[in-house]
VEXDREN-2710 file (C-alpha; in Angstrom, 1 decimal):
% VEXDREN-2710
k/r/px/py/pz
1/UNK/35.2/134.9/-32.2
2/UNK/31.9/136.3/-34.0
3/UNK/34.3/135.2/-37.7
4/UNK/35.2/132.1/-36.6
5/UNK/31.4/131.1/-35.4
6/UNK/30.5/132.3/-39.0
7/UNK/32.9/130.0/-40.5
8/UNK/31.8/127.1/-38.4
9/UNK/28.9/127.4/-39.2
10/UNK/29.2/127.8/-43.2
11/UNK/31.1/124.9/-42.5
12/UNK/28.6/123.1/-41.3
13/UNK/25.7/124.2/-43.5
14/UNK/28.3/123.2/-46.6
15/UNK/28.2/119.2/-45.3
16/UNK/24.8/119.5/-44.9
17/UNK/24.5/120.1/-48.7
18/UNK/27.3/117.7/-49.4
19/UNK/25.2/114.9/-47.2
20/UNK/22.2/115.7/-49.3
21/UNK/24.2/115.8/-52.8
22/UNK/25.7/112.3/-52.0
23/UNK/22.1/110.9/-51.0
24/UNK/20.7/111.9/-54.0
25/UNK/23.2/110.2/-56.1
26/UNK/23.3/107.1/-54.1
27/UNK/19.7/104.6/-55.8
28/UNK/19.1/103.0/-52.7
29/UNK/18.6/106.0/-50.6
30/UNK/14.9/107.7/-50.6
31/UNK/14.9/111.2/-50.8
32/UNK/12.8/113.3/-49.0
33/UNK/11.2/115.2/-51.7
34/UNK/10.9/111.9/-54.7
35/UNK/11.3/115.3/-57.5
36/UNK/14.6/115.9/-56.2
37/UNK/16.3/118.4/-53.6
38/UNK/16.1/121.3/-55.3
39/UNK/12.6/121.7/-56.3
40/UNK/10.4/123.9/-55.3
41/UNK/6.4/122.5/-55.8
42/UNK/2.8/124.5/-55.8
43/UNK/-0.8/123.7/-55.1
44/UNK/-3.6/125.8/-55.8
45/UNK/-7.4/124.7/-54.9
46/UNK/-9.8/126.9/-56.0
47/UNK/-13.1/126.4/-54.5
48/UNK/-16.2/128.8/-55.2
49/UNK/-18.7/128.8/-52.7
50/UNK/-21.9/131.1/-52.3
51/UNK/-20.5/134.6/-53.1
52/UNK/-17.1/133.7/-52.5
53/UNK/-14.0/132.3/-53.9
54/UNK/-11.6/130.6/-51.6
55/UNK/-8.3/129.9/-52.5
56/UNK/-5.9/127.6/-50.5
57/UNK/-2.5/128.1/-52.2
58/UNK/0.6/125.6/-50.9
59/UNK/4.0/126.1/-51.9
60/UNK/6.6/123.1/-50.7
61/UNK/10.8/123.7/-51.2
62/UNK/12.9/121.3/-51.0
63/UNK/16.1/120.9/-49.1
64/UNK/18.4/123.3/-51.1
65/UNK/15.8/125.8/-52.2
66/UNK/14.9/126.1/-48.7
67/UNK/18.2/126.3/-47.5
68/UNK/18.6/129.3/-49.3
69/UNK/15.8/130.9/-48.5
70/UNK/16.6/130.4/-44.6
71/UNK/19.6/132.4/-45.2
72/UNK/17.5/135.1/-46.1
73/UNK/15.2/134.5/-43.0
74/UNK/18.0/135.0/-40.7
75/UNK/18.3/138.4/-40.9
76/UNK/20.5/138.8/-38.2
77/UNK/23.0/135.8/-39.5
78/UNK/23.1/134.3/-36.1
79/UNK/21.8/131.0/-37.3
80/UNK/18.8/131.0/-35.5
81/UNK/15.4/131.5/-36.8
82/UNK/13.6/133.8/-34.2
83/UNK/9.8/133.8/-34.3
84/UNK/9.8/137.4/-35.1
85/UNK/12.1/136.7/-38.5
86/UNK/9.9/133.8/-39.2
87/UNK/7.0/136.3/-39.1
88/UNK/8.4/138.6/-41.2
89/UNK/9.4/136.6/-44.0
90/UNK/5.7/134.8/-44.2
91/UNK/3.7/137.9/-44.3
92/UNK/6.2/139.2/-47.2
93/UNK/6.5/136.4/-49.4
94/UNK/2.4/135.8/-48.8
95/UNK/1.9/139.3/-50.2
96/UNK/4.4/138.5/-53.2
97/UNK/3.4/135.3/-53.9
98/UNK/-0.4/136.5/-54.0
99/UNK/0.7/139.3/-56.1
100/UNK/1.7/136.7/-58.8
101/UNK/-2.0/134.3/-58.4
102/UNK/-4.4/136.1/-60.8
103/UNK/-8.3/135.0/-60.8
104/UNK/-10.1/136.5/-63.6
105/UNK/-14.1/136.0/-63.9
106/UNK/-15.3/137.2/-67.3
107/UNK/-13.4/140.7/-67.9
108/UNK/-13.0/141.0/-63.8
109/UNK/-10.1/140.7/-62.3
110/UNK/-10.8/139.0/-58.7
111/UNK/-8.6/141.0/-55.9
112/UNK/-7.4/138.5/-53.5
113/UNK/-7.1/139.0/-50.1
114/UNK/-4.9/137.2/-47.7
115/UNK/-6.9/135.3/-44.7
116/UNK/-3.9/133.5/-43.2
117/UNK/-0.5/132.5/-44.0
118/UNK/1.4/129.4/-41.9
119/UNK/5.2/128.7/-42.2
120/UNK/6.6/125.3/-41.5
121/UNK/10.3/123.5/-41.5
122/UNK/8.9/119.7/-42.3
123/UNK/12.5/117.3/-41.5
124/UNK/14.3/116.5/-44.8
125/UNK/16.9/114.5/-45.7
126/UNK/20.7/115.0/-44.5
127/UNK/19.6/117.4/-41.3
128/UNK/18.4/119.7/-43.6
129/UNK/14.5/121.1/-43.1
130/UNK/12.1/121.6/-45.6
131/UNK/9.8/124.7/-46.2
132/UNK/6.2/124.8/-46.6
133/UNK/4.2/128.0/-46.6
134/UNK/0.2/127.6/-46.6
135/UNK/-2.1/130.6/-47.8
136/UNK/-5.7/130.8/-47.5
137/UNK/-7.0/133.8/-49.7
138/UNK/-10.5/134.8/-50.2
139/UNK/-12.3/137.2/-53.0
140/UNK/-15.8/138.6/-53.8
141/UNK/-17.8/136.4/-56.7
142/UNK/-19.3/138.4/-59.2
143/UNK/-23.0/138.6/-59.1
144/UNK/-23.7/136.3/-62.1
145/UNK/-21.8/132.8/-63.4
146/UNK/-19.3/133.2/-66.8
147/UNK/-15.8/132.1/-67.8
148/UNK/-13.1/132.3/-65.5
149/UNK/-9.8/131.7/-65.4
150/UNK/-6.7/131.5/-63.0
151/UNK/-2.9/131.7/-63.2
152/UNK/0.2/130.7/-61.0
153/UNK/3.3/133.0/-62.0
154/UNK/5.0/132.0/-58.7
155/UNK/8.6/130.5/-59.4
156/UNK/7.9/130.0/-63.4
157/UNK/11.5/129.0/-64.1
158/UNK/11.8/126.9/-61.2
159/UNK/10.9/122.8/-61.9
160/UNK/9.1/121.3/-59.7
161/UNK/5.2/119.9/-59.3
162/UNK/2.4/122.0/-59.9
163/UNK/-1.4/121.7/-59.3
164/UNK/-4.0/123.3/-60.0
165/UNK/-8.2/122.0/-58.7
166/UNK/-11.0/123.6/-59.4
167/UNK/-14.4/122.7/-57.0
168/UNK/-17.9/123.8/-56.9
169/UNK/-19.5/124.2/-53.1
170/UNK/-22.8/125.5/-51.8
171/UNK/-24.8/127.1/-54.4
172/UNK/-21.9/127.1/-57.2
173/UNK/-21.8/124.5/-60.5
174/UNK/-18.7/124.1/-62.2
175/UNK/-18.7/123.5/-66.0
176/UNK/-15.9/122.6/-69.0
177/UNK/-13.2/123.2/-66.3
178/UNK/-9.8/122.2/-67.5
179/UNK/-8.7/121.6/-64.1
180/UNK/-9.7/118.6/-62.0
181/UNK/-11.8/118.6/-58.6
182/UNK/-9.7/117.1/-56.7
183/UNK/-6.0/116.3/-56.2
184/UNK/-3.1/113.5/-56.6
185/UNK/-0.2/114.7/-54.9
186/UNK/-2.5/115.2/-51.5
187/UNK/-1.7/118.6/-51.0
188/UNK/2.1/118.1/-52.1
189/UNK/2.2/115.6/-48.9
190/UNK/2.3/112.4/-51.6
191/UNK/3.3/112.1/-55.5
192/UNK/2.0/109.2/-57.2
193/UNK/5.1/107.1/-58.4
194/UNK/4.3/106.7/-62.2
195/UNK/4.1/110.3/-62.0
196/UNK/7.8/110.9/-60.8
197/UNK/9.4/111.3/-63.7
198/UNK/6.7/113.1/-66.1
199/UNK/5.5/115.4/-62.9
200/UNK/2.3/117.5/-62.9
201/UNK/2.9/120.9/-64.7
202/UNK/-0.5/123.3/-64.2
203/UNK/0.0/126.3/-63.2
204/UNK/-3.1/127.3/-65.4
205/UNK/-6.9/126.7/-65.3
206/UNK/-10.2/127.6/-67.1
207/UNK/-13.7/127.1/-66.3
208/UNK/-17.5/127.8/-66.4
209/UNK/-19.4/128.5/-62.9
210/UNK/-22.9/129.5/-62.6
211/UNK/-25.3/129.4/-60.0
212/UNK/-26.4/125.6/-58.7
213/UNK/-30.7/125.9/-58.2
214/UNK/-31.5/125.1/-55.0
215/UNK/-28.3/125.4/-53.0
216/UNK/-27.0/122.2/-54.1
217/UNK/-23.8/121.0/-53.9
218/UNK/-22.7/120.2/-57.6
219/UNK/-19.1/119.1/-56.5
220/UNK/-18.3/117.0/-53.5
221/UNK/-15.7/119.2/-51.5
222/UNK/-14.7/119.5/-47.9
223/UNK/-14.7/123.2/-46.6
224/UNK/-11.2/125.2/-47.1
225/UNK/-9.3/124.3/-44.5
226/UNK/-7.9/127.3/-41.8
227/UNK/-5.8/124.9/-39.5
228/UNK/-2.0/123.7/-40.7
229/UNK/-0.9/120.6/-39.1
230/UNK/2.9/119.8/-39.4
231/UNK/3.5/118.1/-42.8
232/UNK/5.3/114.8/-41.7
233/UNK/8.4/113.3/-44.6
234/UNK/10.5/110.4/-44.9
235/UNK/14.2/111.2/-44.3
236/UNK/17.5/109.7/-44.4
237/UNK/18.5/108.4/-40.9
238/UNK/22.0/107.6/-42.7
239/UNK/22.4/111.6/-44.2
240/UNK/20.6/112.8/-41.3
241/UNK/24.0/111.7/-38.8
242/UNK/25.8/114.5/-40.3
243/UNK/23.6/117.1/-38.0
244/UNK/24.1/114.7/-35.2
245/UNK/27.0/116.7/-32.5
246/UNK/29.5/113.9/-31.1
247/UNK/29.8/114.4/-27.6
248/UNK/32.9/112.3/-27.1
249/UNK/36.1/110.4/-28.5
250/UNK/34.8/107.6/-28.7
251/UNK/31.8/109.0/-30.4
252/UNK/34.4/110.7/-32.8
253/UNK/36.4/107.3/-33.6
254/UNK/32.8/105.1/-34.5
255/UNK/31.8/108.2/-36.9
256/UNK/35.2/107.3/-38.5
257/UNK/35.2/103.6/-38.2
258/UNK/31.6/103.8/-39.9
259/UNK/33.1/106.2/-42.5
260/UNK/35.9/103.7/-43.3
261/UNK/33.3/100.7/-43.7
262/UNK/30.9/102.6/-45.9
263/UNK/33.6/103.8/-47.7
264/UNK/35.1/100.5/-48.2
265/UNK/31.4/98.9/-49.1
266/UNK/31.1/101.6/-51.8
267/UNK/34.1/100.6/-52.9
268/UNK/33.0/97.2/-53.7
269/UNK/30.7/98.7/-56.2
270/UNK/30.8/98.7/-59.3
271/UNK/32.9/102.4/-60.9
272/UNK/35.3/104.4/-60.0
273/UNK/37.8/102.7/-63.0
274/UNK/38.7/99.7/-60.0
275/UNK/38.9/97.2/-63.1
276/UNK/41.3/99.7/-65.2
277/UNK/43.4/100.5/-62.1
278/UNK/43.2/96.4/-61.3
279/UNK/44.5/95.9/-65.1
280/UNK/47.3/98.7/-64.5
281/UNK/48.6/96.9/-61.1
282/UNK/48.6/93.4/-63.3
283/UNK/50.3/95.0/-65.9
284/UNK/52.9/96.8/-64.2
285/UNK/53.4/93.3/-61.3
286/UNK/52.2/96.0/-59.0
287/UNK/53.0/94.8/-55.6
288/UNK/50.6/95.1/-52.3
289/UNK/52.2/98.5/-51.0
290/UNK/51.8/99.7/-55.0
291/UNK/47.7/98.6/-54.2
292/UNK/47.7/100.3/-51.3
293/UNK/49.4/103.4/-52.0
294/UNK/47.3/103.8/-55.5
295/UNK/44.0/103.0/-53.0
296/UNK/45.1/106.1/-51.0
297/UNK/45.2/108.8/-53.8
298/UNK/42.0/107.7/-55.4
299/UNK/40.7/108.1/-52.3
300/UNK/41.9/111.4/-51.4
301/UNK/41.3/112.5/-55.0
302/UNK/37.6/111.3/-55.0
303/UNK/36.7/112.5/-51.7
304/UNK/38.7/116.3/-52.7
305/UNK/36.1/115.8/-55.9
306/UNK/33.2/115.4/-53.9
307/UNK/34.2/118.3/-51.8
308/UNK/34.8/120.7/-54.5
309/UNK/31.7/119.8/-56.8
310/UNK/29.7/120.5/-53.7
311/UNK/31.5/123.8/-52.7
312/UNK/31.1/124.6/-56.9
313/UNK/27.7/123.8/-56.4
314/UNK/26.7/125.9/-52.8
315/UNK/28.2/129.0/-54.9
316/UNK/27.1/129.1/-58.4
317/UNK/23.8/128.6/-57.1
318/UNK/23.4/131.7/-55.3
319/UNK/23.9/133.3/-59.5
320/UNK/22.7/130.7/-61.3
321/UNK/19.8/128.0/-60.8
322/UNK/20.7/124.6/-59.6
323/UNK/19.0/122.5/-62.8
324/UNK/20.5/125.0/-65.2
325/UNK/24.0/124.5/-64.2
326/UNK/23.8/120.9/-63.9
327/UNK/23.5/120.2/-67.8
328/UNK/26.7/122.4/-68.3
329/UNK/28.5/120.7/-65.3
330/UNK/27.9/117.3/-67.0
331/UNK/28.9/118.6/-70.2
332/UNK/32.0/119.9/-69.0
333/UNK/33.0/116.9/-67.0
334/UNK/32.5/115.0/-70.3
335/UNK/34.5/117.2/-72.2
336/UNK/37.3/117.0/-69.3
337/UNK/37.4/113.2/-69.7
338/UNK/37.3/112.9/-73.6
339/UNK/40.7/115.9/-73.2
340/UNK/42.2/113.3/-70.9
341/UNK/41.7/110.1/-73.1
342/UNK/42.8/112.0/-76.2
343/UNK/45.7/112.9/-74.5
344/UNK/46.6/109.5/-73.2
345/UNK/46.0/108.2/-76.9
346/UNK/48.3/110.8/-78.2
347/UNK/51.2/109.7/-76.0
348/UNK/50.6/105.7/-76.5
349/UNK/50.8/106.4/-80.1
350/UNK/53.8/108.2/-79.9
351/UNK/55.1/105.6/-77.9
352/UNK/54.6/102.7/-80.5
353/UNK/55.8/105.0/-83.0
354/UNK/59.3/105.3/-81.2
355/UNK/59.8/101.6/-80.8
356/UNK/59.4/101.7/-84.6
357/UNK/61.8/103.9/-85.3
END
């Protein structure tokens, strides 16, 4: 009973990656994270402040990273996330991804200590959750201003967005900082659209800070923030019937009717060879049943496609990353179809030359 609840349930978690896959390949359809589902984003705000540095460090995965990494949460594989697993994995991946933030001021390396940590699922697209995890870290300020400088190693080979701001508060002026004092992705809540397809990549900054006479503020900041309201994001309310449990038949036969239109709708489009196979039908005085019978495979064979490139997909991405078997996928799907055209030349030229000879 215990195997066949596991294989339900990889079942299930499969179409949820298959809902998002489709999603993201159909233009009309927003995504929940705008970089794509397998991103996995960072913000770091680094505000100085009296005789203290604060640091409020955000890291946002998307659908498929975070899919994974609730496999790892679930210790006990029973597909439930228990408060005390939830708890387990934040404290450990704060202390690692703080290992990886370094803060140097002059020569000094800044230790930074963990204040609080918060984990939250935000909805994404296909039934699939989101993961945000929010640090707030602290560390001592030397006792006079210099050159400083910070560094993000979390997730270098990931893609993704990533911020870095730099702000002066009470008693602190910041100088010939190479990062900005404030934010444009709010936090990783919102990316600017005419940044979507060149995204923000700082992981890095470097400054001057020195001590601002009389107490002043020399940067307009709000104070670091220690509360973590739920992030909310824009889903798919199409994807998002896959997680939806039909109750009844008739429940059963709409999912399927609705299937059959959509299917039939993206069938209209434009793709898919329907012109070649239209030109074939002609050519041949195809009759209906020859239509309909040639409708059937391509859409068994499509639909087997979709289901194995996301099965492919769900597998080699436990070895290899997502973006850097993509690239290879593509290439090899080209090389697949240029094999199959050569080979149908081959045989149409050894046709004509028979009817020569």
């Amino acid at each position: 009973m215990a195997a066949f609840s596991q294989i339900v349930r990889r079942g299930r978690v499969a179409l949820l990656v298959l809902a998002v896959l489709l999603a993201a390949l159909t233009p009309s359809v927003a995504a929940a994270h705008p970089l794509g589902n397998f991103t996995i984003n960072r913000f770091s705000r680094l505000a100085l402040q009296g005789e203290q540095v604060g640091l409020r460090y955000i890291v946002d995965m998307a659908e498929i990273p975070a899919l994974q990494e609730r496999q790892q949460i679930d210790a006990d594989q029973n597909g439930d996330l228990s408060q005390s697993e939830q708890e387990s994995y934040r404290d450990t991946t704060a202390r690692t991804l703080a290992a990886n933030l370094s803060l140097r001021m002059g020569e000094q390396l800044v230790t930074l200590n963990i204040d609080t940590a918060a984990l939250f699922f935000p909805p994404g697209q296909g039934g699939l959750p989101t993961l945000r995890l929010e640090l707030e870290l602290r560390g001592a300020l030397p006792a006079n201003g210099g050159a400083a400088s910070f560094r993000d190693d979390n997730f270098a080979d990931r893609i993704g967005w990533s911020e870095v701001v730099v702000v002066g508060d009470t008693g602190v002026a910041i100088s010939e900082s190479s990062a900005p004092a404030q934010g444009i992705s709010d936090e990783l809540r919102s990316y600017p659209e005419d940044l979507l397809q060149t995204p923000s990549s700082i992981n890095t900054a470097s400054f001057q800070w020195s001590a601002a006479p009389g107490g002043s503020l020399s940067t307009t900041s709000s104070p670091i923030s220690t509360s973590y309201p739920q992030v909310e994001q824009q889903t798919d309310n199409l994807a998002s019937l896959v997680a939806v449990p039909l109750s009844s038949p008739w429940g059963l036969l709409l999912a399927l009717a609705t299937a059959l239109g959509l299917g039939a709708a993206h069938a209209l489009a434009p793709g898919h060879g329907k012109t070649i196979v239209a030109a074939y039908l002609v050519g041949t005085r195809g009759t209906a049943w020859h239509a309909l019978f040639l409708g059937l495979i391509t859409t068994i064979t499509h639909t087997a496609g979709v289901f194995a490139l996301g099965l492919l997909t769900l597998f080699v991405s436990q070895y290899v990353l997502p973006e850097q078997f993509y690239p290879w996928l593509s290439a090899l799907s080209g090389v697949m179809v240029a094999l199959i055209g050569a080979g149908l030349l081959r045989q149409r030229l050894a046709n004509v030359r028979g009817h020569q000879h």
